[in-house]
C-alpha positions as a Markdown table, in Angstrom:
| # | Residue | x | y | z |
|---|---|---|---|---|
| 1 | Unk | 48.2 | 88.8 | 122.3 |
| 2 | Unk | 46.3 | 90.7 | 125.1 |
| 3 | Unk | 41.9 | 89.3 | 124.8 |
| 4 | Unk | 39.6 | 91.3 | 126.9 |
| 5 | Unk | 36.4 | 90.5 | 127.5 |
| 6 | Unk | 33.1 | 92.9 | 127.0 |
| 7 | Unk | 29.9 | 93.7 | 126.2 |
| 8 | Unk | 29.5 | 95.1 | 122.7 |
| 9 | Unk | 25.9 | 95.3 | 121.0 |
| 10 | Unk | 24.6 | 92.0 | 122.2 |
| 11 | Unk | 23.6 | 90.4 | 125.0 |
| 12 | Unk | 26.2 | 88.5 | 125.9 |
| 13 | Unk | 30.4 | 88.8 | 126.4 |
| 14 | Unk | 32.6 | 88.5 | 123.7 |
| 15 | Unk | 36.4 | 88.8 | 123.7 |
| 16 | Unk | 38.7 | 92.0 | 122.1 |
| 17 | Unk | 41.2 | 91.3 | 120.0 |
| 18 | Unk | 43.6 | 94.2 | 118.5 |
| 19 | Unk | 44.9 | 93.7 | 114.8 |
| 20 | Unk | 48.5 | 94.7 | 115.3 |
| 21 | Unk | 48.3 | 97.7 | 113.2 |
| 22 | Unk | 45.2 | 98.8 | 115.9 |
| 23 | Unk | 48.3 | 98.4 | 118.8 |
| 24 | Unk | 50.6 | 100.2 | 116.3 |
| 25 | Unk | 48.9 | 103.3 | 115.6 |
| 26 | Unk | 47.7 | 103.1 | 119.8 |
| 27 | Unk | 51.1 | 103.8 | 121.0 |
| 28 | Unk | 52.0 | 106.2 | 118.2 |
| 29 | Unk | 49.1 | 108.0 | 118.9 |
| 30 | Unk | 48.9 | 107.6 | 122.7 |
| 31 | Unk | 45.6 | 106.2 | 122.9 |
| 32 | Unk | 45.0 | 104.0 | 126.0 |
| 33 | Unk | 43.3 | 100.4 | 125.9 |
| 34 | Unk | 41.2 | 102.0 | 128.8 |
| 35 | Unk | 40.1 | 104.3 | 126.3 |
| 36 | Unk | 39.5 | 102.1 | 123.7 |
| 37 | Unk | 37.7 | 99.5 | 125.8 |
| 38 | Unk | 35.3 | 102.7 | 127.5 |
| 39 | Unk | 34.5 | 103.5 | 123.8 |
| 40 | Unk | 33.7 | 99.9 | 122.8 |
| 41 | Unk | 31.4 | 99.2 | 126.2 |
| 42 | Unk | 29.4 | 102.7 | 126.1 |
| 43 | Unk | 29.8 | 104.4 | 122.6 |
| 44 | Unk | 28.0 | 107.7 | 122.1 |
| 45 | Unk | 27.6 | 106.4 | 118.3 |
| 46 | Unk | 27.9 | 103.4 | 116.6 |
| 47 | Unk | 27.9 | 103.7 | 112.8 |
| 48 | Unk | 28.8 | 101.4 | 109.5 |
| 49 | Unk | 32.0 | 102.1 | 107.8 |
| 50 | Unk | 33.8 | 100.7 | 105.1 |
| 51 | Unk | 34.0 | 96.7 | 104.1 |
| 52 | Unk | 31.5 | 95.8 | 106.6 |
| 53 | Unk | 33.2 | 97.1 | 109.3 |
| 54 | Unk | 31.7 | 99.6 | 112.5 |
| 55 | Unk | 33.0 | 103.0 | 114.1 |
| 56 | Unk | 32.4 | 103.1 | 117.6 |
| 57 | Unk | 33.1 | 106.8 | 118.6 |
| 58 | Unk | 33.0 | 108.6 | 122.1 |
| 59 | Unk | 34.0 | 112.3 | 123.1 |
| 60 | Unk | 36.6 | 112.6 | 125.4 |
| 61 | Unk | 37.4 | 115.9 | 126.4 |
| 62 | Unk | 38.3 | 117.7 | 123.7 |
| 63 | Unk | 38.4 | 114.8 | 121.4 |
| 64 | Unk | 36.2 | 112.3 | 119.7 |
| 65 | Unk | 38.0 | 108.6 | 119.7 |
| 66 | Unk | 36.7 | 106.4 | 116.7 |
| 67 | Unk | 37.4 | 102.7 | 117.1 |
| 68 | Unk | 37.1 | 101.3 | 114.0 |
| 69 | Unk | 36.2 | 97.4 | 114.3 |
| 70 | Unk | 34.6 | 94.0 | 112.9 |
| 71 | Unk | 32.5 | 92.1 | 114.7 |
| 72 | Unk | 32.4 | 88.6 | 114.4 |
| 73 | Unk | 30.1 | 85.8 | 116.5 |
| 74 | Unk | 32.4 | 85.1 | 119.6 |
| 75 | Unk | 34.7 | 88.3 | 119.1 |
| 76 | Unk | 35.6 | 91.7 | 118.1 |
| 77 | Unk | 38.2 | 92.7 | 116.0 |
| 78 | Unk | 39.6 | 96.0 | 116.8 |
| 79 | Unk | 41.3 | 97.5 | 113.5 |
| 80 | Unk | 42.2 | 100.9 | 114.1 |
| 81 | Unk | 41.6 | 104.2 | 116.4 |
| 82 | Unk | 42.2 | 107.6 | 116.0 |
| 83 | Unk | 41.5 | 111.0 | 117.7 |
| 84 | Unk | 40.1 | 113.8 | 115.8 |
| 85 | Unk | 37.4 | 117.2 | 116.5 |
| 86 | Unk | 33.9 | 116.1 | 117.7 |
| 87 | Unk | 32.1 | 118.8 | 115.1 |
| 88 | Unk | 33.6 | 116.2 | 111.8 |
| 89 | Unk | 31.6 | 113.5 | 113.1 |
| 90 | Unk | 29.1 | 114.3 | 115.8 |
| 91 | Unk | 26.2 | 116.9 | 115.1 |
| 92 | Unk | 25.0 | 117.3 | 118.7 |
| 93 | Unk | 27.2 | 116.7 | 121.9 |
């Protein structure tokens, strides 16, 4: 298992850990960990979702990347990511 370490809405460092479906649907969907750790350090948005859980979601190009997460005290859980069109989720660019 791959831990990076970053910056997420706090203060201090905390560690990134990808659920294997997250690693799954990353090289189905061709999503880079670059990607994915860009999105996490400097969202555009960061907004609630289901069971407790966050969507951090950047544009990128032509596409808005959603990493769906759960943050815990000394880590972040990364649960899944996917692509989709900025206008579903994003009212100004």
């Amino acid at each position: 298992m791959t831990i990076y370490a970053i910056a997420l809405l706090s203060k201090y460092m905390k560690s990134i850990v990808f659920h294997p479906h997250a690693k799954e649907k990353m090289n189905k969907r061709g999503i880079s960990k670059n990607a994915i750790l860009e999105t996490l350090k400097s969202p555009k948005e960061v907004v609630n979702g289901g069971y407790g859980r966050k969507i951090a979601q950047k544009v990128f190009g032509r596409y808005l990347i959603r990493v769906i997460f759960e943050e815990y005290e000394d880590y972040i859980l990364v649960i899944t990511i996917y692509l989709t069109k900025p206008k579903r989720y994003v009212k100004r660019i």
